[in-house]
C-alpha distance (Angstrom), angle and dihedral (degrees) to the residues before:
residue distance angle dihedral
X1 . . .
X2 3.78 . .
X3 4.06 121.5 .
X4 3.33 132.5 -162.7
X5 4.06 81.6 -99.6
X6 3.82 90.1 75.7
X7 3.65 109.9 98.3
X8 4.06 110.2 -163.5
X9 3.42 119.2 -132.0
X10 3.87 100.0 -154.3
X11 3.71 119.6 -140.2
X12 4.35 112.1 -141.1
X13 4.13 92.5 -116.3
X14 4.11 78.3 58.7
X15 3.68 99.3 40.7
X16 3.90 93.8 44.8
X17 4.35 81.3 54.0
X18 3.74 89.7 55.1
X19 3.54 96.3 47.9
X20 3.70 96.2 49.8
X21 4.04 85.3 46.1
X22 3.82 89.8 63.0
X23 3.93 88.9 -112.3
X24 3.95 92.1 143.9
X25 3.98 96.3 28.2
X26 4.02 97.0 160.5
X27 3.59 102.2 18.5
X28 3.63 129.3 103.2
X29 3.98 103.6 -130.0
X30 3.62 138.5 173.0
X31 4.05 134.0 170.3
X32 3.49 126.4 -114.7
X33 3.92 120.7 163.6
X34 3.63 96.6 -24.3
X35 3.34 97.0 -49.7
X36 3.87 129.2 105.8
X37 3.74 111.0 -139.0
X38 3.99 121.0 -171.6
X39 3.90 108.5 -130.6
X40 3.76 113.1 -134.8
X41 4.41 128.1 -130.8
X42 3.33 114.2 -77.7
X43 3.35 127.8 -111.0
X44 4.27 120.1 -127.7
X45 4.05 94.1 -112.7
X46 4.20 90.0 50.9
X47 4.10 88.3 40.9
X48 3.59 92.1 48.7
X49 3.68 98.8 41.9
X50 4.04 81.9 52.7
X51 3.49 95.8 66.1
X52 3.16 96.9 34.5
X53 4.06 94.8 70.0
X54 3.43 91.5 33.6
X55 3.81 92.9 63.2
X56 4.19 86.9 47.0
X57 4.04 90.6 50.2
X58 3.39 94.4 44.6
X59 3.65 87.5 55.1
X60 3.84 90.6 43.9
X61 3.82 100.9 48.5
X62 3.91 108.5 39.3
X63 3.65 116.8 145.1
X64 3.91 119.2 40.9
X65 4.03 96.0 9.2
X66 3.94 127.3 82.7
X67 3.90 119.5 -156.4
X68 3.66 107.2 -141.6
X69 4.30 110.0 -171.7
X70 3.76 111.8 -155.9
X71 4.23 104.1 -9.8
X72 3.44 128.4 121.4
X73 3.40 139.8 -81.7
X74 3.92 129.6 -159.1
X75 3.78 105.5 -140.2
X76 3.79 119.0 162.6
X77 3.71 126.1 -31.8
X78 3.76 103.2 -60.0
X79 3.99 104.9 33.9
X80 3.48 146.8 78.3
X81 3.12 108.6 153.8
X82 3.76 124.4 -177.1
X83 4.27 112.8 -131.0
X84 4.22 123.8 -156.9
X85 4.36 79.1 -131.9
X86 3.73 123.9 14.0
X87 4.80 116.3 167.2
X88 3.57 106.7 -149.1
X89 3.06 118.7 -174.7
X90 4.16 114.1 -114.5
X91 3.38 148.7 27.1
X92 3.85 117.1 -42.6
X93 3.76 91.2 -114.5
X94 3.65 90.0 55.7
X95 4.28 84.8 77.1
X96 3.75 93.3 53.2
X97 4.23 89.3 112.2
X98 3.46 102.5 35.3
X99 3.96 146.8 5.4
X100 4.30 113.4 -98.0
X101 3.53 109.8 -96.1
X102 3.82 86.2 -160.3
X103 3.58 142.0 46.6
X104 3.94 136.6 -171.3
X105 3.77 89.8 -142.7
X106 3.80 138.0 12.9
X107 3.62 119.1 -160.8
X108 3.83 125.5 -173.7
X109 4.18 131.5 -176.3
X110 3.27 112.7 -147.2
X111 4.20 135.9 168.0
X112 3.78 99.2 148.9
X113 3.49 111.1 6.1
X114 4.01 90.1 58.3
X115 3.80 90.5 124.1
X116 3.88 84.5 50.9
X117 3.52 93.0 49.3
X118 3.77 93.9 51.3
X119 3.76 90.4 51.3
X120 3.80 92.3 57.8
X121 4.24 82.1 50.7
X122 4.02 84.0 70.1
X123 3.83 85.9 58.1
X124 3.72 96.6 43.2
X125 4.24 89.5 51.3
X126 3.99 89.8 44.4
X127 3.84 90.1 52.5
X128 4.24 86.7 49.9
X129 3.92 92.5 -114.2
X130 3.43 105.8 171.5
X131 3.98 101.7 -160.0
X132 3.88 118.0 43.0
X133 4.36 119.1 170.3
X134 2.93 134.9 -172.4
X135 3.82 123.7 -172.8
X136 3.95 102.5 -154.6
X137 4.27 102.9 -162.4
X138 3.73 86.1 179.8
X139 3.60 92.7 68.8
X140 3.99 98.4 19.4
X141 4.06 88.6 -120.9
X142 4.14 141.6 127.6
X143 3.31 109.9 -132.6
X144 3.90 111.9 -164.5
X145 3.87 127.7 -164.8
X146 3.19 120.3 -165.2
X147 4.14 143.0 145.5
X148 4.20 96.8 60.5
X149 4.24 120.7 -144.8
X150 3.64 112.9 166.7
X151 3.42 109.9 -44.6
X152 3.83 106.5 -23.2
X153 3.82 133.0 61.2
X154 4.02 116.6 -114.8
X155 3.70 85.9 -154.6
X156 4.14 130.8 66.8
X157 3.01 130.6 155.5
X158 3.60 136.8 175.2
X159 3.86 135.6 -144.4
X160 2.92 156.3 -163.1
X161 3.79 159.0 -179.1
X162 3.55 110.9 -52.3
X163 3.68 99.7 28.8
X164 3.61 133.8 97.4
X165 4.05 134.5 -131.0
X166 4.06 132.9 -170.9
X167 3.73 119.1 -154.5
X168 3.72 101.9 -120.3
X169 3.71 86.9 -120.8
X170 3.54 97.5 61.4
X171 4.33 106.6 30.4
X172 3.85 86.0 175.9
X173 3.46 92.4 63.6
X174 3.67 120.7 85.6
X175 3.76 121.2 -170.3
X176 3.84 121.1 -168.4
X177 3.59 106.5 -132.3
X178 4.18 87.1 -141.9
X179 3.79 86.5 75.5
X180 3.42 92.4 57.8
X181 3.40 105.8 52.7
X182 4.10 130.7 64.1
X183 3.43 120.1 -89.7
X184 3.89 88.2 -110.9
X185 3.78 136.2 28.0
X186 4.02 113.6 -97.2
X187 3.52 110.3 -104.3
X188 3.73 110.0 -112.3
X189 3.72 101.9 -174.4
X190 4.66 76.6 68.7
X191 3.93 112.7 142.0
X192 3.97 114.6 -88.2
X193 4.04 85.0 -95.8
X194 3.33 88.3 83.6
X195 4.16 99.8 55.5
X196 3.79 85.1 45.8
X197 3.70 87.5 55.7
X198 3.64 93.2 44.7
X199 4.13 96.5 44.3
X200 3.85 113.2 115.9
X201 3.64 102.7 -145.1
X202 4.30 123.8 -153.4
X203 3.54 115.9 -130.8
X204 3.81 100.5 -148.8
X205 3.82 112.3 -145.9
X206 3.83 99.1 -152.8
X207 3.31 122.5 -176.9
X208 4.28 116.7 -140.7
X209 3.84 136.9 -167.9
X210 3.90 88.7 -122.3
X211 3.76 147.8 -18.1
X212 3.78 89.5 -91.2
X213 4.05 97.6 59.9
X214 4.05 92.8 64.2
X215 3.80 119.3 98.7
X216 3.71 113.0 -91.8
X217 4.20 75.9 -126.9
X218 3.51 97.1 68.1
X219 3.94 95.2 32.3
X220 4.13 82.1 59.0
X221 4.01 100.6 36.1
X222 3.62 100.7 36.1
X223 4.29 106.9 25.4
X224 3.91 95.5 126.9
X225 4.06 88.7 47.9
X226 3.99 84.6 49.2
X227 3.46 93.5 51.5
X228 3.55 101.4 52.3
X229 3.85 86.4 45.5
X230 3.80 96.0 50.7
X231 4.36 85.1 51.7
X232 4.32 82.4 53.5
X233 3.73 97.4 42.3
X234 3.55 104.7 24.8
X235 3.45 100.3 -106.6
X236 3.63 95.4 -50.6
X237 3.86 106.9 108.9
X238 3.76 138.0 61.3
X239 3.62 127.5 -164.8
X240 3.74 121.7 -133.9
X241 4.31 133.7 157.0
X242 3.79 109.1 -112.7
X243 4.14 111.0 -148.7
């Protein structure tokens, strides 16, 4: 019999169930290994920096591609995980069914969540995505993935101001890495706000014998979560954020 010990992994069939059900109605989710973990606000520097590349992709990949900032994408059978920048190829249109499950470039902003950020990489190489970066404002550097086998990259590189880097999609195209980064470095020594802003927090799906085994925490914090997911799962699962 399952216990409120039992932390379900959630497959992306299920996942994409609960999220039509309304189970995380107000939360900002994505999937990452069969997990679902709640992104956090964004800070100015990582919002900025966002629009910033996607003006310069946009520019970059015109006809044929589709620049799609913060939607999901269905890679493998436990992820979907939600990039700042993903190219797809297509028209917009062409993604009325169904999520990509590919991309000609992934692009992540990252200060404080670079460990995060690193762990979705492992989900980008498993899925065979050729072109994973990362723009790094806490050390004012590009990182680029690239060359996929299993769930690593046999290729990084690093750069930085002063150099140049072509998506491998489009060779022709040669993208100062200057433009990509802020004007100045990200301030490290910040308050603690900022990693609380920046933490990536799992939603743990666990599964419990009844309504009456769940912390009188998450019955309090989380009831309107819990009731969606007792309507999914029969009244069988609570929602609660594992540190």
């Amino acid at each position: 019999m399952a216990t409120a010990e039992n932390v379900a992994h959630t497959t992306l069939e299920d996942y994409v169930r609960m999220v039509e059900a309304g189970v995380f109605e107000g939360r900002r989710v994505e999937l990452i290994d069969g997990v679902a973990y709640e992104m956090p606000p964004q800070l100015s520097p990582h919002a900025a920096t966002v629009m910033l590349a996607q003006e310069i992709l946009r520019a970059v990949f015109s006809p044929g591609f589709s620049l799609r900032c913060q939607m999901p994408l269905g890679v493998g059978a436990e992820s979907m995980p939600e990039p700042d920048l993903a190219v797809v190829p297509g028209k917009p249109g062409d993604y009325w069914a169904a999520h990509p499950t590919g991309a000609a470039l992934v692009l992540e902003v990252t200060d404080t969540s670079l460990h995060y950020d690193r762990k979705k990489g492992r989900v980008y190489a498993k899925a065979g995505l050729q072109d994973y970066w990362i723009i790094n404002l806490t050390r004012n550097v590009l990182e680029v993935y690239r060359h996929p086998v299993g769930a690593s990259y046999r290729t990084r590189l690093v750069l930085s101001r002063g150099e140049q880097i072509a998506p491998l999609a489009r060779p022709d195209a040669l993208i100062a890495v200057a433009n990509l980064l802020p004007v100045r470095s990200i301030d490290t020594s910040a308050p603690k706000r900022r990693e609380a802003a920046e933490e990536h927090r799992p939603l743990s799906l666990v599964l419990c014998a009844n309504a009456q085994a769940r912390p009188q925490t998450v019955r309090r914090n989380l009831a309107p979560l819990t009731k969606r997911a007792d309507r999914f799962m029969g009244g069988s699962m609570y929602l609660t954020l594992r540190k």
